[in-house]
C-alpha positions in Angstrom: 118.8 133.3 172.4 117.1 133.1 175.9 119.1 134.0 179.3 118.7 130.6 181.5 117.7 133.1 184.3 115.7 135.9 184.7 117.8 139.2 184.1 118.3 141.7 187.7 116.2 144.6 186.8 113.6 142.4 185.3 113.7 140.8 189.1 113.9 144.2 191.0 111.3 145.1 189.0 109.1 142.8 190.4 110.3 143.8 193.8 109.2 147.6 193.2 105.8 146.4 191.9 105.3 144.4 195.3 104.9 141.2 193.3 107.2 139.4 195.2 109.5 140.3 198.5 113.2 139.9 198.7 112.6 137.0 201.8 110.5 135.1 199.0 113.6 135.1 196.7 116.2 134.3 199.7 113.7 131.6 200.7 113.2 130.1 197.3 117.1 130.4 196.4 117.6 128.7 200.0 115.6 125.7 199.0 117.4 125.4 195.4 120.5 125.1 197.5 119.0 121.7 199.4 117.9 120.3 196.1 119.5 118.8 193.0 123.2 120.0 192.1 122.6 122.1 195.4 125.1 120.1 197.6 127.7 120.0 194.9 127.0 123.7 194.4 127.2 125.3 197.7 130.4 124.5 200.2 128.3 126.4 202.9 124.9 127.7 202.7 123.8 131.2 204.8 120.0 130.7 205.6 119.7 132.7 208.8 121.9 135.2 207.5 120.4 135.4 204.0 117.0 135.8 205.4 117.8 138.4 207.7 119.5 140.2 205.1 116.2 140.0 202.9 113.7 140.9 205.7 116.1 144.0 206.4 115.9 144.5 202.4 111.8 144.7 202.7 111.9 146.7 205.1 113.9 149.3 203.7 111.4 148.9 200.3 108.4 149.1 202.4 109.8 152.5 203.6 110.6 153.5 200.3 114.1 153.0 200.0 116.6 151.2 198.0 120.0 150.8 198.1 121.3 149.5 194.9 120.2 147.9 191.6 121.0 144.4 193.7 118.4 145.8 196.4 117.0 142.1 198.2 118.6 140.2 195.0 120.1 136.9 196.2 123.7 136.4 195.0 125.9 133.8 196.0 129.9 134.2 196.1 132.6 132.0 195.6 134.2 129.8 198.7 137.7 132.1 198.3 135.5 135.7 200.1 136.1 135.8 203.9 132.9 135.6 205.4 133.3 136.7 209.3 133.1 133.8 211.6 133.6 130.7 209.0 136.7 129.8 207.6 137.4 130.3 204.3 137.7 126.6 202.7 139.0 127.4 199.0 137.1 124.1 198.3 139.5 122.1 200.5 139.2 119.7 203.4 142.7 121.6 204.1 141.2 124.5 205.8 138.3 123.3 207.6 140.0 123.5 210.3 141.4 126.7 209.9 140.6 129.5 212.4 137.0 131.3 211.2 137.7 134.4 209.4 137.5 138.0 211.7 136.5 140.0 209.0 134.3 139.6 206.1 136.2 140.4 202.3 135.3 143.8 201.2 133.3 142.7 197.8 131.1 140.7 200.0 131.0 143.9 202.2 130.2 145.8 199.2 127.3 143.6 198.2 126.0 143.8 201.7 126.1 147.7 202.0 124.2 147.6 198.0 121.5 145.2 199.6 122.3 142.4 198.1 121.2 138.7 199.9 124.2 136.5 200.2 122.6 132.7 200.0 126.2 130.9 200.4 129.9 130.2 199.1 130.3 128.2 196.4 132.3 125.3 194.8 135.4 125.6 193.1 137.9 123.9 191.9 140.4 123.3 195.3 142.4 126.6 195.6 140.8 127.8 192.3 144.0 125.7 190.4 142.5 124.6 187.0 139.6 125.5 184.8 137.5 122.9 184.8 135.4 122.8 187.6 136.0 119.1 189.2 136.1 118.7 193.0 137.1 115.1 194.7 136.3 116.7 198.2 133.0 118.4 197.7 131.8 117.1 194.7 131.9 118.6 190.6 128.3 120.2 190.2 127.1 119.4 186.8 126.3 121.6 183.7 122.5 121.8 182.3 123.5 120.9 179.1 122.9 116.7 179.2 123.0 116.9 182.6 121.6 113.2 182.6 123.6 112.0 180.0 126.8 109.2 181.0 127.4 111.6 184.7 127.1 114.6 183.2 129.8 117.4 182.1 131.9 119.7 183.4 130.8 123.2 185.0 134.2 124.5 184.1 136.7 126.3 186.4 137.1 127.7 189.2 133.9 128.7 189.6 132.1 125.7 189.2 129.8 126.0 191.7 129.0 130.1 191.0 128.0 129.3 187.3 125.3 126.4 188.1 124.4 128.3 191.2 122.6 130.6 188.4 121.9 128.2 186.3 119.9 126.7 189.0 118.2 129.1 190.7 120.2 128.9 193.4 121.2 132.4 193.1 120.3 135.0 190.3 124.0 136.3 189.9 127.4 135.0 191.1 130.8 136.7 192.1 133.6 134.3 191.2 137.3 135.0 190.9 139.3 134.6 187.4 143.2 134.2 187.4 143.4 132.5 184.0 139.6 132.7 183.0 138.0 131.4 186.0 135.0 133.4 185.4 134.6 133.6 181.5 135.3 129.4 181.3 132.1 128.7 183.5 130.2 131.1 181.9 131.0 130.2 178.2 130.6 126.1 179.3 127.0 127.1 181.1 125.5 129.5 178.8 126.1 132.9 181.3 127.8 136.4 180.6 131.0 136.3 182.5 132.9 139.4 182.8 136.7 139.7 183.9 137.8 143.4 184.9 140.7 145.0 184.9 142.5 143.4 187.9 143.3 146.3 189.6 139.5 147.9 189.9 138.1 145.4 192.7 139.9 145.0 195.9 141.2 141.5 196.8 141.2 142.1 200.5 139.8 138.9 202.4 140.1 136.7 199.2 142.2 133.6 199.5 145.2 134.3 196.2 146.0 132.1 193.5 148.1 134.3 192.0 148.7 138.0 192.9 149.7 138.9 190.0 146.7 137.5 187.8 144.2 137.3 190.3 141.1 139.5 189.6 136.9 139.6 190.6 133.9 139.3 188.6 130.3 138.2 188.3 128.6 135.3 186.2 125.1 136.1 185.4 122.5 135.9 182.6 123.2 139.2 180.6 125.8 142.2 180.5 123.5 144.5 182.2 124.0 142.5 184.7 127.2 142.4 185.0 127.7 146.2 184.7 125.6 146.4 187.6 127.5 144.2 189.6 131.1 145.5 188.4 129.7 148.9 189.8 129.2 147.5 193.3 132.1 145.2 193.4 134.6 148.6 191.9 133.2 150.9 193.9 132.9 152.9 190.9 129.8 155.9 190.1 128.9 154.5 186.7 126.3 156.5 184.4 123.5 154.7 182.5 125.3 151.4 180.4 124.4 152.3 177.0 125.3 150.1 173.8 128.0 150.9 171.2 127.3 151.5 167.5 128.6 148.3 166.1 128.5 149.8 162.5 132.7 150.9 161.9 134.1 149.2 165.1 137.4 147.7 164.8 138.0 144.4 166.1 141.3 142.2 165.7 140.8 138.4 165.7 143.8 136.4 166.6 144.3 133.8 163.7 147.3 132.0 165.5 146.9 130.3 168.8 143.3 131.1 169.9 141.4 129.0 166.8 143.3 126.0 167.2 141.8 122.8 168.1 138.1 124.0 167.7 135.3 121.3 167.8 132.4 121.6 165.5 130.1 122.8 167.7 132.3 126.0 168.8 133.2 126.8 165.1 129.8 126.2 164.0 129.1 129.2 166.5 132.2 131.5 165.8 131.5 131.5 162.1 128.0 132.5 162.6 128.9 135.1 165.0 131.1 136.7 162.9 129.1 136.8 160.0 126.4 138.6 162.2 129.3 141.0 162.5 130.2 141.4 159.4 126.7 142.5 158.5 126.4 144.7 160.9 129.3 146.8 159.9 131.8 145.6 162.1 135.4 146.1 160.6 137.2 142.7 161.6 140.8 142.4 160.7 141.9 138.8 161.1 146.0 138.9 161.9 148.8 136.5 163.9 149.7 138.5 167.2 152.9 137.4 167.8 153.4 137.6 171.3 150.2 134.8 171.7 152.8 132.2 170.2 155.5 133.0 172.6 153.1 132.8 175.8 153.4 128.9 176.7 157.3 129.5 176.5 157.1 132.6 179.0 155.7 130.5 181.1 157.1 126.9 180.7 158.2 126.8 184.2 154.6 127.7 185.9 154.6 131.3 185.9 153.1 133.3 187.9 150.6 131.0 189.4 152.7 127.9 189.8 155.4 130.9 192.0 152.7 132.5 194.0 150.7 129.8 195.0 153.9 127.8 195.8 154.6 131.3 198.5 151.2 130.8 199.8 151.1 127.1 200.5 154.8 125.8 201.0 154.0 126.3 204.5 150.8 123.4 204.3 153.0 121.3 202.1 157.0 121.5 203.2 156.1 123.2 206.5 153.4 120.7 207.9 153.9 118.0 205.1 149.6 118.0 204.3 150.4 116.9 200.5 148.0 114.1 200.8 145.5 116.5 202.0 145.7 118.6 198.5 143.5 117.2 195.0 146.6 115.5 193.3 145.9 117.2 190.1 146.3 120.4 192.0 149.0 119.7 194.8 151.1 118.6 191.5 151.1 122.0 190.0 151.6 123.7 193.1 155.1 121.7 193.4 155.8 123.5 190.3 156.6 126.6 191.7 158.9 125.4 194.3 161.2 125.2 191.5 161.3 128.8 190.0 163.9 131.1 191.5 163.8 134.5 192.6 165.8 135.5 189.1 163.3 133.2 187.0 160.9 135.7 189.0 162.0 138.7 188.0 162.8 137.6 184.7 159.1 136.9 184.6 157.8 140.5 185.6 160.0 141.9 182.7 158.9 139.7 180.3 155.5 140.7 181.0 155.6 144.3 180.8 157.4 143.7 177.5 154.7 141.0 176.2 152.1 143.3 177.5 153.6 146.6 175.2 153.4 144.5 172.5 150.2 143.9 172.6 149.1 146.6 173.1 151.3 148.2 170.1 148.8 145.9 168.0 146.0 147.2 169.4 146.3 150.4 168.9 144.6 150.3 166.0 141.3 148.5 166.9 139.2 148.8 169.3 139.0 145.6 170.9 140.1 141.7 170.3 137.8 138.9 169.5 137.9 135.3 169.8 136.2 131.9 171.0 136.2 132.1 175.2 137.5 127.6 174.7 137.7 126.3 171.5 135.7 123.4 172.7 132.0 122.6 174.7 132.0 120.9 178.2 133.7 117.4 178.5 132.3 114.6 180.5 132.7 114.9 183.8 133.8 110.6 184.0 136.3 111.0 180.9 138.4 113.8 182.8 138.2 112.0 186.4 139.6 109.0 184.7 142.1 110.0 182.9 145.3 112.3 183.9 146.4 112.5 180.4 142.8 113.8 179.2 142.4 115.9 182.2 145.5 118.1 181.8 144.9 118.1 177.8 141.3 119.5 178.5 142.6 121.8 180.9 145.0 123.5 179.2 142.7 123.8 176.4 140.2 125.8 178.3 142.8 128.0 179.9 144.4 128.7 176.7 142.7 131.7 175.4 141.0 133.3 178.8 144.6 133.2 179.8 145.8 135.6 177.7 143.6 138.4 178.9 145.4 138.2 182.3 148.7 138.0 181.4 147.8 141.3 179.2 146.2 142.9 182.5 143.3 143.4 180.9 139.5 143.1 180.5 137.2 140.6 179.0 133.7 139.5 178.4 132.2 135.9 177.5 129.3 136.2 175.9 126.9 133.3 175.1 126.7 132.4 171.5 125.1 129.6 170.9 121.5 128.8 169.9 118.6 127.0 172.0 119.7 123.7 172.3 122.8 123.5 171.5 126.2 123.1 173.4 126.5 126.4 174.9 129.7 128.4 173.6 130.8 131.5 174.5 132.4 134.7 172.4 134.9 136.5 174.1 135.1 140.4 173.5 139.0 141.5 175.2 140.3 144.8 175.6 143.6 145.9 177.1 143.8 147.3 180.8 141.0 150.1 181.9 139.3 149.2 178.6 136.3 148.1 181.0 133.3 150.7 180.2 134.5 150.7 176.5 134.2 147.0 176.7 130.5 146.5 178.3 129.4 149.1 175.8 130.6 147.0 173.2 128.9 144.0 174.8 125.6 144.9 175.4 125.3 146.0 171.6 127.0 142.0 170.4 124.8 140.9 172.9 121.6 142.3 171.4 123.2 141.3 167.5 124.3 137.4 169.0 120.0 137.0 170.1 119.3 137.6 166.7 120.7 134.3 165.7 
């Protein structure tokens, strides 16, 4: 299996050698972003500040210096990051003419201060409300696979436009924003490494909420080592040399209830492979109904979390200034949800988690991580799902299904591609529980290395 971009240090590489110059990747990145999927892709594009940012980055270089791992790389982030002196759309018409933001978010800050070239803010799905990817404001981008087939399919959601950004060219790594597998859905639809930390390890200041409670920041990007080294910039966190697990006696526990059903052909055709690679390689896989998966939609029949926190953030746009007709339907519609859930239902809520969440964990005790498919299916067509409500919802709750679960359990997951060249891309989801995160790249990086055997 081939990454559909080239890997960071293969790219920095080339920048220590002198065979290329960070303002030749900002400028090349810049020019994706004007081309193709580019308008769908990007909600705003940075050229003057992206191109300063590089010719600061060769400068530094020249003089011997580098910052970072993501020293002159161009990275795009998603259109939820503050960016000083632009307001912060959400991929809305809402906002845009909200007040410019005073202070850039402090992941983008981070990436600045590591050296990284910010090309632009990308697509999402409007207020990052459904994992699909479609946009009737700014447009859906469309995925690789078939790309010219009957309009195309989906990019998956919410960060649509940060998965094809990569894809593309447009940028060589992504930061998105996954509530209920905003991240890992793009990447698993696409054919990137997505990687959801534990929630708590990146700072959401200057991010536009979905959901407080679920809301956590990663990058899409061709390989794990990627995303380690973007996780270190975006946590703040000293991080040694990412080294890969032995695979031979590691426990894994694959969900047999919930998380496999409703599985196309092409998605099974790659989960049976993968786990036979698995198997093979010693990997001690214990197939087993966790309980608490089954009892999940019920928790949170009302909305949960994100139907009650996003109602708190945008009551005041929709009862306050009455802008309804401003919102995508699809998502203005499950935002009304959470006007109905109570304080009590509330509280209830954060009980019922911390119980679910113990439970879990109970089960885990005894392996070392979880395993499953990332969706049980490939990318739709983009036409089917705009046509159709009843098809859209069905396909959306099928993709947030199983990413889902991860963030109600406050933990940390990986979507790893695992398909082979040419086929639907599908993505194999490695899941530990909270602060599992270094654990869980190790793990990675070795599945990674078994899953490009096939």
């Amino acid at each position: 299996m081939t990454s559909v971009s080239p890997r960071l240090d293969q790219v920095s590489e080339r920048l220590a050698q002198g065979q290329t110059s960070a303002v030749q990747l900002a400028e090349q990145a810049l020019e994706r972003a004007t081309q193709g999927e580019g308008p769908r892709v990007f909600t705003r594009v940075l050229p003057e500040q992206a191109l300063a940012e590089a010719r600061a980055s060769d400068a530094l270089r020249a003089a011997g210096l580098a910052r970072s791992p993501l020293e002159g790389l161009p990275i795009s982030v998603k259109d939820l990051f503050d960016i000083a002196g632009h307001p912060t759309l959400g991929g809305s018409r809402l906002l845009a003419d909200a007040a410019p933001a005073t202070q850039t978010a402090e992941v983008v800050q981070r990436l600045r201060r590591a050296g990284a070239v910010i090309v632009g803010t990308t697509n999402m799905t409007e207020f990052a409300y459904s994992g699909l990817g479609l946009n009737p404001h700014y447009g859906t981008p469309r995925n690789p696979w078939q790309r010219e087939n009957d309009g195309g399919r989906i990019p998956g959601g919410s960060s649509s436009g940060a998965a094809i950004s990569v894809t593309d060219g447009m940028a060589l790594a992504a930061i998105g924003s996954d509530t209920g597998g905003s991240v890992r859905i793009p990447s698993a639809l696409c054919g990137l490494t997505g990687f959801k930390p534990t929630a708590r390890r990146v700072p959401m200041q200057g991010v536009l909420p979905l959901s407080a409670n679920l809301d956590s920041i990663g990058p899409l990007a061709p390989s794990v080592r990627c995303c380690a080294a973007l996780d270190a910039v975006l946590s703040g966190e000293s991080q040694g040399e990412l080294r890969a697990a032995s695979l031979q006696g590691l426990r894994l526990l694959t969900p047999t209830n919930v998380v496999l059903d409703g599985m196309d052909s092409a998605v099974a055709a790659a989960w049976q492979r993968a786990l036979s690679l698995l198997y093979a390689a010693g990997v001690q896989i214990t197939e087993a109904v966790v309980p608490p998966f089954s009892e999940l939609a019920q928790i949170n029949a009302k909305g949960g979390f994100t139907a009650a926190e996003a109602w708190a953030w945008h009551r005041s746009h929709i009862a306050g200034a009455g802008r309804l007709a401003e919102y995508d339907p699809r998502v203005g519609t499950r935002i009304l949800r959470g006007k109905d859930i109570s304080a009590a239902d509330y509280i209830e809520l954060l009980a019922r988690r911390q119980q679910w969440i113990a439970r879990v964990q109970a089960q885990m005790a005894d392996h070392d991580l979880m395993l499953m498919p990332t969706v049980p299916v490939i990318a739709p067509k983009i036409a089917e799902l705009e046509a159709s409500d009843e098809a859209y919802f069905a396909a959306n709750g099928l993709m947030l299904r199983n990413p889902t679960l991860i963030n109600f359990l406050d933990g940390c997951a990986v979507s790893l591609p695992c398909h082979r060249p040419g086929e639907a891309p599908v993505g194999l989801s490695l899941a530990g529980t909270a602060a599992q995160d270094q654990r869980l790249l190790s793990v990675a990086l070795a599945v990674e290395a078994l899953l490009a055997q096939a």
